[in-house]
PDB file of N, CA, C and O in Angstrom:
ATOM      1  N   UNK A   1     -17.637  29.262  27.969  1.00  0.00           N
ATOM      2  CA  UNK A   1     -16.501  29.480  27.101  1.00  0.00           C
ATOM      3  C   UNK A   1     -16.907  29.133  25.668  1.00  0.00           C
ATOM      4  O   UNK A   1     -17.731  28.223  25.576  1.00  0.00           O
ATOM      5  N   UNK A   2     -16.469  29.703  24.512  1.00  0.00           N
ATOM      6  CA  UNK A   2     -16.685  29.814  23.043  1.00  0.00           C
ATOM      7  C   UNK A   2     -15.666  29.201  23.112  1.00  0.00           C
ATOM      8  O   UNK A   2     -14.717  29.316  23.888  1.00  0.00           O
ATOM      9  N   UNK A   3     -15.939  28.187  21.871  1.00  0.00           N
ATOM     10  CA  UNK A   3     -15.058  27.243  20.858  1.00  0.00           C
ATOM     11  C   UNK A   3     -13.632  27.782  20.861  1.00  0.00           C
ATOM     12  O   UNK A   3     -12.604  27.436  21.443  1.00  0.00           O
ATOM     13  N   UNK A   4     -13.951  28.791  19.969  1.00  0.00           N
ATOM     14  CA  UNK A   4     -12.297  29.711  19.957  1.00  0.00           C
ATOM     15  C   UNK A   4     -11.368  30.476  20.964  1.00  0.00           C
ATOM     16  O   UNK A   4     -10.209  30.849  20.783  1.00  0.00           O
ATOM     17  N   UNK A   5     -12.320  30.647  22.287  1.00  0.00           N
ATOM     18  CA  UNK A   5     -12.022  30.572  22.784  1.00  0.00           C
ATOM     19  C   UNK A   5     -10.981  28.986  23.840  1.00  0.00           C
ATOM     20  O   UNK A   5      -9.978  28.827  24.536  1.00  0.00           O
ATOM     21  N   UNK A   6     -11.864  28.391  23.398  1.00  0.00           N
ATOM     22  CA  UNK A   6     -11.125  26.969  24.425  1.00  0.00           C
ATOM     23  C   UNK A   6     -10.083  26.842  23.490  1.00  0.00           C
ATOM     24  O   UNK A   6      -8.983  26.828  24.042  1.00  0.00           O
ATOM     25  N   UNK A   7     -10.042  26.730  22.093  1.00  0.00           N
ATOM     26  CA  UNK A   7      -8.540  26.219  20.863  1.00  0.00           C
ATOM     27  C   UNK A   7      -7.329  27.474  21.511  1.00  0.00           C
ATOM     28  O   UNK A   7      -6.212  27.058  21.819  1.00  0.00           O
ATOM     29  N   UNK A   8      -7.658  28.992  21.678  1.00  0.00           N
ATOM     30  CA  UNK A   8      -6.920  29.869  22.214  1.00  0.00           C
ATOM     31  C   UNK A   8      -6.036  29.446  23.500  1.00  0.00           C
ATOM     32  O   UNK A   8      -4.806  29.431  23.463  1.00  0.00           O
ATOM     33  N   UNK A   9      -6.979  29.021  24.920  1.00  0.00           N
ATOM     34  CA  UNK A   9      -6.559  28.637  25.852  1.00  0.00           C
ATOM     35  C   UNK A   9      -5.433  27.005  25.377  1.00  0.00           C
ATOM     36  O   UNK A   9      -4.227  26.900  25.600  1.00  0.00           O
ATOM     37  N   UNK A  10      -6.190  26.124  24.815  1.00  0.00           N
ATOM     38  CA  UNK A  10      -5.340  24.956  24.447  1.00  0.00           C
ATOM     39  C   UNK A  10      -3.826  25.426  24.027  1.00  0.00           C
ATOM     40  O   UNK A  10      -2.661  25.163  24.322  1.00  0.00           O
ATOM     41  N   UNK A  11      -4.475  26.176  23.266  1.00  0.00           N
ATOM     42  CA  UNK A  11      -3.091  26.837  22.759  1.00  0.00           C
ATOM     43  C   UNK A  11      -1.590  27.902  23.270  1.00  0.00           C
ATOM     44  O   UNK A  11      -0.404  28.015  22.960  1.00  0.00           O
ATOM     45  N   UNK A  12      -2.467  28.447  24.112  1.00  0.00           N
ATOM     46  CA  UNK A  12      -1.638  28.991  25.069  1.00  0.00           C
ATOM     47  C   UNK A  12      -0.532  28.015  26.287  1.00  0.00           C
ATOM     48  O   UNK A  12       0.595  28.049  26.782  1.00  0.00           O
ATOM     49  N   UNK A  13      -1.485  27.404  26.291  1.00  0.00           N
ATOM     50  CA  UNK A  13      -1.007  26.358  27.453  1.00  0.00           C
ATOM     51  C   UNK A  13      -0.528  24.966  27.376  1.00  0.00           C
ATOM     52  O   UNK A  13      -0.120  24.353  28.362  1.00  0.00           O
ATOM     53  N   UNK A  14      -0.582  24.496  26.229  1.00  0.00           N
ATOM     54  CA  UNK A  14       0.006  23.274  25.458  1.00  0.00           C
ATOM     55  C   UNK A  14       0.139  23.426  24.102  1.00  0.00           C
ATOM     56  O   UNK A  14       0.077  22.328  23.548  1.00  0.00           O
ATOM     57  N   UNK A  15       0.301  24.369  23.317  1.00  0.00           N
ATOM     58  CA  UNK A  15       0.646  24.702  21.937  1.00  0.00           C
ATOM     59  C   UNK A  15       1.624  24.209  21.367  1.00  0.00           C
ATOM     60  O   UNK A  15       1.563  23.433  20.414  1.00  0.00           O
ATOM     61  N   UNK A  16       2.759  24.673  21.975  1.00  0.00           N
ATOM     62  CA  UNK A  16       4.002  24.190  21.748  1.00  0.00           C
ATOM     63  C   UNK A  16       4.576  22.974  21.862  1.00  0.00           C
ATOM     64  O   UNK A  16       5.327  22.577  20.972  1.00  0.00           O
ATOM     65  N   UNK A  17       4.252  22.065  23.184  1.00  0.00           N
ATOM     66  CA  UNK A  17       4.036  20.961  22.972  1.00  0.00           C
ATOM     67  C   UNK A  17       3.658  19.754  22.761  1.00  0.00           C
ATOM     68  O   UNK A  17       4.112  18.625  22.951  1.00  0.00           O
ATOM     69  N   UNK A  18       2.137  20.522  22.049  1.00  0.00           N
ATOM     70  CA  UNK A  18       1.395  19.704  21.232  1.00  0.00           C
ATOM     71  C   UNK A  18       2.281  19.493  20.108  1.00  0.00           C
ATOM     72  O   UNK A  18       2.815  18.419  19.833  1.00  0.00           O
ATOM     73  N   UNK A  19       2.428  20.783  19.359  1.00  0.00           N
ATOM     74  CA  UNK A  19       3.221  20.651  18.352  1.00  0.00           C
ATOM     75  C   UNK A  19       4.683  19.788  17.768  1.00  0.00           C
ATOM     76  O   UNK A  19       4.981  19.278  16.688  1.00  0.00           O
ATOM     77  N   UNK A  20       5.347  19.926  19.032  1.00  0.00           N
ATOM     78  CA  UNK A  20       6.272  18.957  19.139  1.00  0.00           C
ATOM     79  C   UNK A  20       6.050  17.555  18.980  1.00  0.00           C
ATOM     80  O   UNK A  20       6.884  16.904  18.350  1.00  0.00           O
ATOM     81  N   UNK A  21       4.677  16.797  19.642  1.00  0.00           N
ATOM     82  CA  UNK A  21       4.050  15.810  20.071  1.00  0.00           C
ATOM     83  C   UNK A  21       4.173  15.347  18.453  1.00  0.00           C
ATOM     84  O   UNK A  21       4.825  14.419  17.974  1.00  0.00           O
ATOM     85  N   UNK A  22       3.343  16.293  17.817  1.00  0.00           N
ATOM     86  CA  UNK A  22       2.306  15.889  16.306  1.00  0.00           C
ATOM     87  C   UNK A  22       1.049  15.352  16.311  1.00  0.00           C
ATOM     88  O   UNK A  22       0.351  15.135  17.301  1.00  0.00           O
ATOM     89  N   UNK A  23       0.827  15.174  15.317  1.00  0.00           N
ATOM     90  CA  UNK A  23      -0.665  15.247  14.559  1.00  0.00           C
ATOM     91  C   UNK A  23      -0.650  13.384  15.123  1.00  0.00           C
ATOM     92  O   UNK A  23      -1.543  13.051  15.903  1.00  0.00           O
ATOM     93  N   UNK A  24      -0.115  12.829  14.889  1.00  0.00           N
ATOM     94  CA  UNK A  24      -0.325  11.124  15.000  1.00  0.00           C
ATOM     95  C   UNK A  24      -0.598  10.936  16.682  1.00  0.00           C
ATOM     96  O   UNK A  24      -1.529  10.336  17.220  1.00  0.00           O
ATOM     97  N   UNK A  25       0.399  11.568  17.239  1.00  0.00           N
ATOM     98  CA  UNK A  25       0.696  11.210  18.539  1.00  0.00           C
ATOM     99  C   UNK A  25      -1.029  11.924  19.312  1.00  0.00           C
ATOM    100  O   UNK A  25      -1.614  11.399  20.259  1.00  0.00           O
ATOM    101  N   UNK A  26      -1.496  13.193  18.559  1.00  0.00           N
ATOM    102  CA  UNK A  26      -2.645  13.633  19.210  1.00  0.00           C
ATOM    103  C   UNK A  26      -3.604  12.820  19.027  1.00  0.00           C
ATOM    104  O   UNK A  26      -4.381  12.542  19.941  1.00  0.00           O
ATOM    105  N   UNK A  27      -3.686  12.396  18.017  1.00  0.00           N
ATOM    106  CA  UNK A  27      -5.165  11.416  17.395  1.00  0.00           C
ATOM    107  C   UNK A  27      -5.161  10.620  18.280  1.00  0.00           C
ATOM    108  O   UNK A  27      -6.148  10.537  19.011  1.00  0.00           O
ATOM    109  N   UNK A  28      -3.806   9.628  18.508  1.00  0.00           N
ATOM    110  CA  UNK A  28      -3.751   8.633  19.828  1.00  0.00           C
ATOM    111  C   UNK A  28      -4.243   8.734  21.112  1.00  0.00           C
ATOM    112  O   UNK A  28      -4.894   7.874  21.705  1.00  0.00           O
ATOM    113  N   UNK A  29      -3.852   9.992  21.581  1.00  0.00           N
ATOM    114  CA  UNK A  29      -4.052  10.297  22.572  1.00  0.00           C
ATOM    115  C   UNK A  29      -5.788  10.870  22.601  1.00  0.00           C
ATOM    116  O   UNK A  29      -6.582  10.434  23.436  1.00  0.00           O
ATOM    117  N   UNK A  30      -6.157  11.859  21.585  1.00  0.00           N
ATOM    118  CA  UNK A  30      -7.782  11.519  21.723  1.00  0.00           C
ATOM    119  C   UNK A  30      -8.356  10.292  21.545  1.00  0.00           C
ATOM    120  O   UNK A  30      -9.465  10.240  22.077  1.00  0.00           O
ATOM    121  N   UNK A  31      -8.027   9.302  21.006  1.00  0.00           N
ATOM    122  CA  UNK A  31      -8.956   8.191  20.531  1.00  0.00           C
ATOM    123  C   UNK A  31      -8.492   7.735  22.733  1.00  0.00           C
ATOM    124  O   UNK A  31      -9.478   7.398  23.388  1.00  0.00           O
ATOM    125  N   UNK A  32      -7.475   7.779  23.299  1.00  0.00           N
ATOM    126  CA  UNK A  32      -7.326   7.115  24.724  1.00  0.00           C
ATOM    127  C   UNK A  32      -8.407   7.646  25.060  1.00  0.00           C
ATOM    128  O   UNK A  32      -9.416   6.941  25.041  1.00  0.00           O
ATOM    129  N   UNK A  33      -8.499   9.058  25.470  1.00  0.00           N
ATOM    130  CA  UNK A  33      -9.235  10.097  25.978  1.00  0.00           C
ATOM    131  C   UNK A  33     -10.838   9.870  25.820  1.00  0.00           C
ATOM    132  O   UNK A  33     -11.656  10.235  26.664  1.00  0.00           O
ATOM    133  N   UNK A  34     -11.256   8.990  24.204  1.00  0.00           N
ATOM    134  CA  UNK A  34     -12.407   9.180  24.073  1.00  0.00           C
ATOM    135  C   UNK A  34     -13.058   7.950  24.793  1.00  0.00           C
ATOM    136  O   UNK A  34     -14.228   7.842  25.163  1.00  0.00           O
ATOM    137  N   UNK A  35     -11.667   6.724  24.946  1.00  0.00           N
ATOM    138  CA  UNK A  35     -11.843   5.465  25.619  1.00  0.00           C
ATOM    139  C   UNK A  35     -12.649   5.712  26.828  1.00  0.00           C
ATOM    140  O   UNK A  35     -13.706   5.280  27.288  1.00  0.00           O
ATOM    141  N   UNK A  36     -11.339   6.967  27.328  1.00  0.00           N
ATOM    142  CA  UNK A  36     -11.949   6.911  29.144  1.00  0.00           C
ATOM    143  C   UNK A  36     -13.148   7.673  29.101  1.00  0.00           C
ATOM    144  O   UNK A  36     -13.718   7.583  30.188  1.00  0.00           O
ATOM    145  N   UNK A  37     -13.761   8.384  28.295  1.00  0.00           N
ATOM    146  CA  UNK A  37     -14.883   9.058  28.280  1.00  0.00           C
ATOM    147  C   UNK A  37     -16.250   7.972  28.261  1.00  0.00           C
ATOM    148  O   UNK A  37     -17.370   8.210  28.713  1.00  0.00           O
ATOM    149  N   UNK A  38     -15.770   6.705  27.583  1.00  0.00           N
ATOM    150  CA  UNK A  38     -16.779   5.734  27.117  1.00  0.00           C
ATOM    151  C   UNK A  38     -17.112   4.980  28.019  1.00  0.00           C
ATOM    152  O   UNK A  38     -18.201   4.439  28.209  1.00  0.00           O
ATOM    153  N   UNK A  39     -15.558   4.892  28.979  1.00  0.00           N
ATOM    154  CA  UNK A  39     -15.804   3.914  30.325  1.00  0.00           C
ATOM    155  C   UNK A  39     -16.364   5.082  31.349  1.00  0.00           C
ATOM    156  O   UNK A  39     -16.996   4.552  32.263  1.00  0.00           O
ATOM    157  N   UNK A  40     -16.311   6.527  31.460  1.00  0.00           N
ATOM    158  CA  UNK A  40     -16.819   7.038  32.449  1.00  0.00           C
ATOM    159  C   UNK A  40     -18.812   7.371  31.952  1.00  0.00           C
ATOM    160  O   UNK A  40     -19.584   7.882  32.763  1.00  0.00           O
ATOM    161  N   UNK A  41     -19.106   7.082  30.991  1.00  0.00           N
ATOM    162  CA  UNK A  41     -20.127   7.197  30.676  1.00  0.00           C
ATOM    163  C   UNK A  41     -20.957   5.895  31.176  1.00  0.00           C
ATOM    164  O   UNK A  41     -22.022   5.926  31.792  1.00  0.00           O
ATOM    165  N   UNK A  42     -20.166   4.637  30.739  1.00  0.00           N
ATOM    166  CA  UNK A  42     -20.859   3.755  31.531  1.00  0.00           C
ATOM    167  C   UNK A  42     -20.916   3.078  32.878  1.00  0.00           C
ATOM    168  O   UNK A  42     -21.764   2.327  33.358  1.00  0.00           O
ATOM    169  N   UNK A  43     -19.513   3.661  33.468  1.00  0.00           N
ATOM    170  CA  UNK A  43     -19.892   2.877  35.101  1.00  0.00           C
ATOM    171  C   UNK A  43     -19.280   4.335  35.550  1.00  0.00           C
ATOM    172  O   UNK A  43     -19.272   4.246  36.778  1.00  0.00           O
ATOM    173  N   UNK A  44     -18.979   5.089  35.350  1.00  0.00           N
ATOM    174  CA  UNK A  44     -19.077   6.156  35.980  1.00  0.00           C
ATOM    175  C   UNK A  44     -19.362   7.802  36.696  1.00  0.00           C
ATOM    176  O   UNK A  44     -19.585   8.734  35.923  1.00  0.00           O
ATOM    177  N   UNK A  45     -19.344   7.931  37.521  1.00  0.00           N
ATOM    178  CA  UNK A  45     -20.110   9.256  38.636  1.00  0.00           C
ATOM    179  C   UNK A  45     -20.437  10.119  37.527  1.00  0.00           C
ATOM    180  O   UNK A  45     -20.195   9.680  36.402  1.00  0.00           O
ATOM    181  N   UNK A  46     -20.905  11.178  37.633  1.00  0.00           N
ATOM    182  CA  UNK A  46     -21.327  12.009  36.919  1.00  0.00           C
ATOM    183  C   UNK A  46     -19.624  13.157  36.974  1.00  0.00           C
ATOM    184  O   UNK A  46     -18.960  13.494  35.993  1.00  0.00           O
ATOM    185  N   UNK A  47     -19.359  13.494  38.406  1.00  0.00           N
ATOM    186  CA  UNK A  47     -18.039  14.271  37.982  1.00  0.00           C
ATOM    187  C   UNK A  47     -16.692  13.348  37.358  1.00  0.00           C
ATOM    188  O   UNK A  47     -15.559  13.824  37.431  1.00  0.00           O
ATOM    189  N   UNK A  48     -16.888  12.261  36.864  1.00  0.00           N
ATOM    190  CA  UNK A  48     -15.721  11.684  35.818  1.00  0.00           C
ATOM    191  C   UNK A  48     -16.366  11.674  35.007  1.00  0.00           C
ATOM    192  O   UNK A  48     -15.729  12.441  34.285  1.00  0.00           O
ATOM    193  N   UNK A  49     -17.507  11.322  34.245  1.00  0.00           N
ATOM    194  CA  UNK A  49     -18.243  11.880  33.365  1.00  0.00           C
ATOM    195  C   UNK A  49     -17.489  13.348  33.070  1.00  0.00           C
ATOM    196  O   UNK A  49     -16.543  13.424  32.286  1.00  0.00           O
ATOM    197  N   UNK A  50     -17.901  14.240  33.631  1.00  0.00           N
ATOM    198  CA  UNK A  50     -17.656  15.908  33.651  1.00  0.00           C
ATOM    199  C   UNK A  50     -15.945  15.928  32.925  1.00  0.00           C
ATOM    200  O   UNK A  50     -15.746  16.410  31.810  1.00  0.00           O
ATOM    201  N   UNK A  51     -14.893  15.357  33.729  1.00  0.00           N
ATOM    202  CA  UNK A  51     -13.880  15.555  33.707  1.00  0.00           C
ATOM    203  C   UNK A  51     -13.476  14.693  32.405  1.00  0.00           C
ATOM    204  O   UNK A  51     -12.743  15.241  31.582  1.00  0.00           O
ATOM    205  N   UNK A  52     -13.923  13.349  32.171  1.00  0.00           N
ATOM    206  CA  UNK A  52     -13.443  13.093  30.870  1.00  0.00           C
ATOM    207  C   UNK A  52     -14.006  13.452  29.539  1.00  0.00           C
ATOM    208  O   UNK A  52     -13.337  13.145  28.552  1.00  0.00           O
ATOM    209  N   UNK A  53     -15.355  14.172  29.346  1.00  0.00           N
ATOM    210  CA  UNK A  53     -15.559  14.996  28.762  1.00  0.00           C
ATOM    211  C   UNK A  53     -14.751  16.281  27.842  1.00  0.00           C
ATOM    212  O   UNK A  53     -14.560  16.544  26.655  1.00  0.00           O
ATOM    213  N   UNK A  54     -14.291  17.110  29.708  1.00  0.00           N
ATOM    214  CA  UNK A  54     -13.521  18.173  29.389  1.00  0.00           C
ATOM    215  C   UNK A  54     -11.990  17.679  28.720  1.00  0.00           C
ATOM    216  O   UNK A  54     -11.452  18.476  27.951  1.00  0.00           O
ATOM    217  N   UNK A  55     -11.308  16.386  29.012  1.00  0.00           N
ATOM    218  CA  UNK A  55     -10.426  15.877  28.473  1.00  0.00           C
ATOM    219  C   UNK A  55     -10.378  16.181  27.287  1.00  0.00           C
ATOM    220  O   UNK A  55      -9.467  16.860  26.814  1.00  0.00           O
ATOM    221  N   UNK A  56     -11.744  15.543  26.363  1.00  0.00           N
ATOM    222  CA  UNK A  56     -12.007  15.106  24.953  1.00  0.00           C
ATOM    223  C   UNK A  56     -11.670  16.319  24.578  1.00  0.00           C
ATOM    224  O   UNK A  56     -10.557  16.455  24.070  1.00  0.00           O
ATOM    225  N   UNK A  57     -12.788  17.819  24.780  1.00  0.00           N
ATOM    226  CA  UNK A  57     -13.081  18.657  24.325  1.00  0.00           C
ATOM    227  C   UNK A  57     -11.760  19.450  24.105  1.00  0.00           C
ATOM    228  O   UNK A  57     -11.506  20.348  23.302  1.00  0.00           O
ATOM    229  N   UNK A  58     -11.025  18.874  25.020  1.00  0.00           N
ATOM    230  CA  UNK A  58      -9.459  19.650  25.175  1.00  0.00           C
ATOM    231  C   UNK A  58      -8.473  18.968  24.345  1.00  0.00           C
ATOM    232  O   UNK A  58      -7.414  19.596  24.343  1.00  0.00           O
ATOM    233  N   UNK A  59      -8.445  18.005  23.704  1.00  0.00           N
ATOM    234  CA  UNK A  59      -7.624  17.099  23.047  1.00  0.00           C
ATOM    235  C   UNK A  59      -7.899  17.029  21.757  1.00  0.00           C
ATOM    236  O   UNK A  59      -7.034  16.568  21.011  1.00  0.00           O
ATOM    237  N   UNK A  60      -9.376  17.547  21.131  1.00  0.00           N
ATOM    238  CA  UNK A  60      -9.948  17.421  20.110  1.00  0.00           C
ATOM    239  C   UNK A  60     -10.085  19.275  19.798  1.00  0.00           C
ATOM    240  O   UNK A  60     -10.628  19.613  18.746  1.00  0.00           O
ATOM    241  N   UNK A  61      -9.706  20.076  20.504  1.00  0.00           N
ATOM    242  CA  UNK A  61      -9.012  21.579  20.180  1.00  0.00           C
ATOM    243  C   UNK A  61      -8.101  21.454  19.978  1.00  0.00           C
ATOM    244  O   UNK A  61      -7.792  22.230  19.073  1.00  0.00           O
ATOM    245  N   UNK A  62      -6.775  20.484  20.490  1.00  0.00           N
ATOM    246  CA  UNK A  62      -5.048  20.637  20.455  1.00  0.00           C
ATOM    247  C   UNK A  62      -4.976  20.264  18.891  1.00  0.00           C
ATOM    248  O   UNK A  62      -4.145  20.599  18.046  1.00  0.00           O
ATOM    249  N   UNK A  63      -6.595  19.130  18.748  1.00  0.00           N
ATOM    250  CA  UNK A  63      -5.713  18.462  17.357  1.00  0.00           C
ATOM    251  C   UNK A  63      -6.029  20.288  16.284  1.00  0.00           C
ATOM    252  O   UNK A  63      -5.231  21.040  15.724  1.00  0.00           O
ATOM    253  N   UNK A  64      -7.221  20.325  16.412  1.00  0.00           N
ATOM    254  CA  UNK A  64      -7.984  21.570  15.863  1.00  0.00           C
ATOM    255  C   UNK A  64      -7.075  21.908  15.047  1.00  0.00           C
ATOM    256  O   UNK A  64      -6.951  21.764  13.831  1.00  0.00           O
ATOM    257  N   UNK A  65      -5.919  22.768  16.511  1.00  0.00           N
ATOM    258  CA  UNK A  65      -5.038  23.527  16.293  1.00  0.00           C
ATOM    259  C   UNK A  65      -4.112  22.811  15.354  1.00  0.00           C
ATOM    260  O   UNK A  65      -4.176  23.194  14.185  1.00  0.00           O
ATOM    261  N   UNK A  66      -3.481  22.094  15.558  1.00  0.00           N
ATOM    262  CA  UNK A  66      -2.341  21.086  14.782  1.00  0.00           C
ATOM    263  C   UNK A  66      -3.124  21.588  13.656  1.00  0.00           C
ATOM    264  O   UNK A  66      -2.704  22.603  13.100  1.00  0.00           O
ATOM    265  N   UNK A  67      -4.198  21.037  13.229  1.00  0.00           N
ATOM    266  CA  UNK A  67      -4.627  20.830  11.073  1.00  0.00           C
ATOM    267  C   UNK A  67      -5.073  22.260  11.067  1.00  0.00           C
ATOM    268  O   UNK A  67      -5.418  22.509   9.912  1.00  0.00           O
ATOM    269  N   UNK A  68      -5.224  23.315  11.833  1.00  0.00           N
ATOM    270  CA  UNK A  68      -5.374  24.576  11.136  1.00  0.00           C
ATOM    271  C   UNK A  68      -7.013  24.780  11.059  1.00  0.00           C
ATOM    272  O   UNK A  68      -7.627  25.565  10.336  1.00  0.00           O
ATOM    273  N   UNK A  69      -7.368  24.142  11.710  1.00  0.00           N
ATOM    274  CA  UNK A  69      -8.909  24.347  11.544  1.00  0.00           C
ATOM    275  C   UNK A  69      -9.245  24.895  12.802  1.00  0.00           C
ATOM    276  O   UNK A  69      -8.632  24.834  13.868  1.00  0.00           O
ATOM    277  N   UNK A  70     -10.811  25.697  12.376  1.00  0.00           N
ATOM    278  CA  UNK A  70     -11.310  26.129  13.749  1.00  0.00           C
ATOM    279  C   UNK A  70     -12.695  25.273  13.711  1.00  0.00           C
ATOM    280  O   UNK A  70     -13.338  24.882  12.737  1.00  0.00           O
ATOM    281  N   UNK A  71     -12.991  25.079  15.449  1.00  0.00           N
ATOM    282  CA  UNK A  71     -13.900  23.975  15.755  1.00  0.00           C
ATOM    283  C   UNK A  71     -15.577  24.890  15.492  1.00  0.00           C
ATOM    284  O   UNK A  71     -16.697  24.444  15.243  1.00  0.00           O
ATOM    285  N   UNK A  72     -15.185  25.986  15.646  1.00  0.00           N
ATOM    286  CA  UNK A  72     -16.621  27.250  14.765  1.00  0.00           C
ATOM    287  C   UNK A  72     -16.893  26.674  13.208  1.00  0.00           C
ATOM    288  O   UNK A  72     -17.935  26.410  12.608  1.00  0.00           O
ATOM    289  N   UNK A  73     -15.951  26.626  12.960  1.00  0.00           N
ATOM    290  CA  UNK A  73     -16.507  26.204  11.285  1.00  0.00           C
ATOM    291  C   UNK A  73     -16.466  24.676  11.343  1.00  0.00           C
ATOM    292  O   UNK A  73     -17.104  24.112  10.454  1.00  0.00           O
ATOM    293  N   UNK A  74     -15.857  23.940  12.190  1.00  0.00           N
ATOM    294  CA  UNK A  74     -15.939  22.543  12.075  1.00  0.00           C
ATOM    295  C   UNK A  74     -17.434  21.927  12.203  1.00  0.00           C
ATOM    296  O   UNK A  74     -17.974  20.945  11.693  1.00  0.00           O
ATOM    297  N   UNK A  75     -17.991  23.226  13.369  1.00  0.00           N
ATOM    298  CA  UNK A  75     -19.269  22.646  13.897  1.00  0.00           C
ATOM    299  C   UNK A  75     -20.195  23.370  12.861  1.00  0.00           C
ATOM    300  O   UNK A  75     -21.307  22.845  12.807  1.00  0.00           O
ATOM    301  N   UNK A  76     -20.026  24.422  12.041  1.00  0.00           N
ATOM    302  CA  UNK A  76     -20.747  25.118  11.434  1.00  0.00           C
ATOM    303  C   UNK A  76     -21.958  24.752  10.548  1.00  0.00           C
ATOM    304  O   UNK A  76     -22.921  25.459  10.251  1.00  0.00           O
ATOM    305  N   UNK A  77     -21.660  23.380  10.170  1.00  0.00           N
ATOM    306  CA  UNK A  77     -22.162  22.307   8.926  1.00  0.00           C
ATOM    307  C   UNK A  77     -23.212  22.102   9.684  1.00  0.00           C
ATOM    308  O   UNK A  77     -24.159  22.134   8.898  1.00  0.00           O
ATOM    309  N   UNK A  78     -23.688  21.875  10.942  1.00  0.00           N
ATOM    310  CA  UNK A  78     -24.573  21.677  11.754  1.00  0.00           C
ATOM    311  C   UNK A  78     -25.288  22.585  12.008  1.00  0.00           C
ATOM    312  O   UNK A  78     -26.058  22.404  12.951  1.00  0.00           O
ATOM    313  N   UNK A  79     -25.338  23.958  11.266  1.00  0.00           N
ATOM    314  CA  UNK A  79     -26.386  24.933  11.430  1.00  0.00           C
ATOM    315  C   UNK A  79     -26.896  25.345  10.348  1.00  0.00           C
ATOM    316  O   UNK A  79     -27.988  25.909  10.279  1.00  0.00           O
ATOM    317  N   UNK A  80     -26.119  25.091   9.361  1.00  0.00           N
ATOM    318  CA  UNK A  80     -26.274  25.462   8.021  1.00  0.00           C
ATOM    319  C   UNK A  80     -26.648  24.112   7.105  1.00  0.00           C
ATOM    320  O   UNK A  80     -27.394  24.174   6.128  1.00  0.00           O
ATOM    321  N   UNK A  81     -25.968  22.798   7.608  1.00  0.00           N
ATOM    322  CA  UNK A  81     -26.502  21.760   6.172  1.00  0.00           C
ATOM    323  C   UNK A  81     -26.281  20.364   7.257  1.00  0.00           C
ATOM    324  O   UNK A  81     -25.489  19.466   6.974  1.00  0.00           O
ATOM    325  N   UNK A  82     -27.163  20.362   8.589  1.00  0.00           N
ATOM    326  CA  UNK A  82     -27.290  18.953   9.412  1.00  0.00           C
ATOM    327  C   UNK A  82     -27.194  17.987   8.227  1.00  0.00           C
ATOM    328  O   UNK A  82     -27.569  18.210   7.076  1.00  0.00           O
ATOM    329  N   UNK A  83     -26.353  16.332   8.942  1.00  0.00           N
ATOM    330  CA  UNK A  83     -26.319  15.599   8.303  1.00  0.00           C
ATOM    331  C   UNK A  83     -27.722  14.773   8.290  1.00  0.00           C
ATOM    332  O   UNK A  83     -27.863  13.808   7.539  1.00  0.00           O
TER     333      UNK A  83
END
């Protein structure tokens, strides 16, 4: 799946009430998301690994969507001017 593709799907399927949620309430909820990603990285399986991953990647498109940005040009800086 392509970037814009996954912000599309996010969007289809929690758009609306992301939006409702807001921009504060998403950040929260990724910074949880990136928690459990940190604890499945260190004591855990490889498929919670997998799954809190896909969490992040899915929570960090909803925000995407919220500020109007696409995660193609977010990541773009990384092909064109690495930090």
């Amino acid at each position: 799946m392509e970037l814009a593709e996954l912000q599309d799907l996010m969007d289809r399927l929690y758009g609306e009430a992301d939006r409702e949620r807001g921009v504060p309430a998403t950040v929260a909820w990724l910074c949880e998301e990136l928690g459990e990603l940190a604890q499945a990285v260190r004591k855990g399986t490889h498929d919670q690994q997998v799954h809190e991953l896909g969490d992040v990647l899915a929570w960090l498109a909803s925000l995407a969507n919220q500020v109007g940005i696409s995660l193609d040009e977010a990541v773009g800086r990384y092909v064109t001017d690495p930090p």
